[in-house]
N, C-alpha and C positions, 0 to 999 in steps of 0.2 A: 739552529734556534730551538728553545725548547717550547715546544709544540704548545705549552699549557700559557707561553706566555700571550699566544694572538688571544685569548678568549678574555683576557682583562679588561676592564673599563677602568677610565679614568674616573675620577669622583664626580666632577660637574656632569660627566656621562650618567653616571648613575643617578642622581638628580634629574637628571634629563628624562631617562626614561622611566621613574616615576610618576614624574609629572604627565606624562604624553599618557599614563596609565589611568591613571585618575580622571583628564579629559575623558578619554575615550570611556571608559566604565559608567561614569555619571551621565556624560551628556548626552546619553542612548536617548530617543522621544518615547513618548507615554508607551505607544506600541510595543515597542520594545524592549522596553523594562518588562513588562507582561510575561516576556515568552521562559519558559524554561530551559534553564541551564545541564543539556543532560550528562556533562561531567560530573555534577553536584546535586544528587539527585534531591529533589524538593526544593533546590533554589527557586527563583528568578532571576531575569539579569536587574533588577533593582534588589537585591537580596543579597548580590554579590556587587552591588554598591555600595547597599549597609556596612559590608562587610571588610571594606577596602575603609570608608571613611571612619569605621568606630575602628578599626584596627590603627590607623594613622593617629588618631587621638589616642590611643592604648599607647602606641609606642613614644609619642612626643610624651608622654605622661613620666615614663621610664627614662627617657634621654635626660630629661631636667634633673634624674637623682644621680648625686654623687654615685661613683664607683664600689664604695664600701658598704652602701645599702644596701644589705640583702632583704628586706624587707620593699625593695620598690616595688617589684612585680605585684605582688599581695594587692598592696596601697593603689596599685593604677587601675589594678584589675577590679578593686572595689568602685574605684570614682566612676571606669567607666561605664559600669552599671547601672548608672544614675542618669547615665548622658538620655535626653528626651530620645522617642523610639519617632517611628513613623515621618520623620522629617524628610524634607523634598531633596534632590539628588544634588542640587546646588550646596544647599547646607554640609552633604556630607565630601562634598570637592571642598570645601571651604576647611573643613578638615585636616583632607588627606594634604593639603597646600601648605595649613599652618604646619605642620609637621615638617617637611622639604623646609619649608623657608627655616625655621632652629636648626637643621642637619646642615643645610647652608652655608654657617655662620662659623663653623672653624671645624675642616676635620681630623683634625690631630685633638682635639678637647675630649679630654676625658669624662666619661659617665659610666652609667650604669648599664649593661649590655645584656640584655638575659638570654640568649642563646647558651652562655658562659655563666648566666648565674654571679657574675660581676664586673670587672673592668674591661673596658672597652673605649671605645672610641664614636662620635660621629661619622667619622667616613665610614665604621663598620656598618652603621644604622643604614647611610646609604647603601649600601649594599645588598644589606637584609629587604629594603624597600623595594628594589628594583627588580629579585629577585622573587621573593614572593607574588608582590604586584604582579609583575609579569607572570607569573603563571596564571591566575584570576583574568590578565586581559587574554590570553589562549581559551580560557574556560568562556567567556561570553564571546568570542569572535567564532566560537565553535557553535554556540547558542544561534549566534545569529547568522551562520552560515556562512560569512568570510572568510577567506583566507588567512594564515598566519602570515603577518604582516611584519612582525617584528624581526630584522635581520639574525643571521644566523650566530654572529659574536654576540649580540646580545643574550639570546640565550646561554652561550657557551657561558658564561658569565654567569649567568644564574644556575648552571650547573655546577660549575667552581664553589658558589657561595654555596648550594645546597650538601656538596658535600663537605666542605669541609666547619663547616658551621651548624647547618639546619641538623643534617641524618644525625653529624655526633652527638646535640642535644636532647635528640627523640632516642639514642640508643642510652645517656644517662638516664631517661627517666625513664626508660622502659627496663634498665636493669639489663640488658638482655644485647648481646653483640652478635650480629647472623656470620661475619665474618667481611673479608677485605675484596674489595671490586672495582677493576679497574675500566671507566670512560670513556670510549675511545669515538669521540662525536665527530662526525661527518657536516659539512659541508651540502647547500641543497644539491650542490655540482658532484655530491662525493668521496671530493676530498674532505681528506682529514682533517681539521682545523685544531684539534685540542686531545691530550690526552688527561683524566682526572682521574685521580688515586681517592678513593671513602677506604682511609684505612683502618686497618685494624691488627688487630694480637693473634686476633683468632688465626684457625688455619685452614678454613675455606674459602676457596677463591673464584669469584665470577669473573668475565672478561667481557664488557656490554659495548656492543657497536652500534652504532646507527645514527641520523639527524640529531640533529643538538635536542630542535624542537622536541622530539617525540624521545629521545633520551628523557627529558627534564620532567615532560606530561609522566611518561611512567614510572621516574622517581617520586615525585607527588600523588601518585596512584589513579592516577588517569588513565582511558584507555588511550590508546597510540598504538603506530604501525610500522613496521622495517627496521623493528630492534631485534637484534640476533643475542642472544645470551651463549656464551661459551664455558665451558668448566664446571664448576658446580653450583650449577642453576640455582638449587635448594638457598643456597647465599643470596644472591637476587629476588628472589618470591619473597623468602622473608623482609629483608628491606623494606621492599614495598609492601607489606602488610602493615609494617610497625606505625606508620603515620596515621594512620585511622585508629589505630587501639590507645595511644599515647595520648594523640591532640583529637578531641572533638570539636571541628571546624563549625561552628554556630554559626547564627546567621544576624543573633541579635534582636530580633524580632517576632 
């Protein structure tokens, strides 16, 4: 069997754990929200709610244009600008909801996908959704001192999508390819559950082991622990550099 295929989710999965994301993120109590997020330094975990519900209206904004509009991105990223600030954590679940429920509604329908810069699909969005989200609910479950909760396929999942999706959009607009690296996620038992290729042209090669979970955290430039880097390191460092230089993860508020 090839290894990379346990780490897939099916679509309504990926729905699923959006959704179970978005619960968890907003419905944190007043306390809560309060506390500091110290993956995200200067968050709170209500700031990494903002974050999740103006980011789900960002992307429902983008799934409703056609495939050939290069111009959606622009146009969502102006509206969403406008969206009221300071609103209660319900409003912004009511959001991240409406968004799920349009990705819901057929994923083979063609839109506008900006990871790609064009055509795409709804199932991709769920994808992009479950993956991002999910690292945001690792970032406040770390806040708030629980456990990672979310099973270990699921992650692997968001590891699949971040490379083969997220890293090649951050290495387009950053101009800039560190070279090709190969994923080789563990299992909390150990075992290997997935292998994932972030390819590249280039000719340096990292070789990264470890927990899906703490894989993913340090692709997204979080810290994490029991990742072994093999080969040429210098390919892996930079990677995870390029996320913060590319994208400035705002808070919106």
């Amino acid at each position: 069997m090839d290894p990379r295929q346990v780490s897939q989710l099916a679509f309504d999965e990926r729905i699923a754990v959006a959704r179970a994301t978005i619960d968890y993120i907003t419905g944190r109590s007043g306390v809560e929200m309060a506390l500091q997020v110290p993956n995200c330094p200067g968050w709170t975990v209500y700031n990494a709610a903002v974050h999740i519900g103006r980011a789900c209206a960002f992307w429902e904004l983008m799934m409703r244009c056609p495939p050939e509009d290069t111009m959606a991105r622009e146009r969502a990223l102006a509206a969403i600008e406008k969206y009221p600030t300071g609103v209660a954590p319900q409003v912004l679940a009511s959001w991240g909801h409406s968004a799920m429920n349009y990705v819901a509604t057929d994923e083979n329908a063609m839109c506008f996908f900006s990871m790609v810069g064009g055509r795409g699909t709804l199932g991709l969005w769920a994808w992009h959704a479950a993956s991002e989200l999910g690292v945001h609910r690792l970032d406040v479950e770390a806040a708030l001192g629980e456990p990672h909760a979310v099973a270990d396929r699921e992650r692997a999942d968001a590891v699949s999508y971040t490379a083969e999706y997220f890293m090649p959009a951050i290495r387009r607009a950053a101009g800039e390819d560190p070279g090709r690296v190969t994923l080789e996620l563990l299992a909390t038992d150990g075992a290997q559950i997935a292998s994932v290729e972030l390819a590249s042209e280039e000719a340096g090669h990292a070789v990264v082991r470890g927990p899906a979970t703490q894989v993913l955290l340090a692709m997204w430039g979080r810290p994490h622990v029991d990742v072994d880097v093999h080969g040429d390191a210098s390919v892996w460092t930079r990677w995870r550099e390029l996320p913060g230089e590319v994208y400035q993860f705002g808070t919106w508020e």
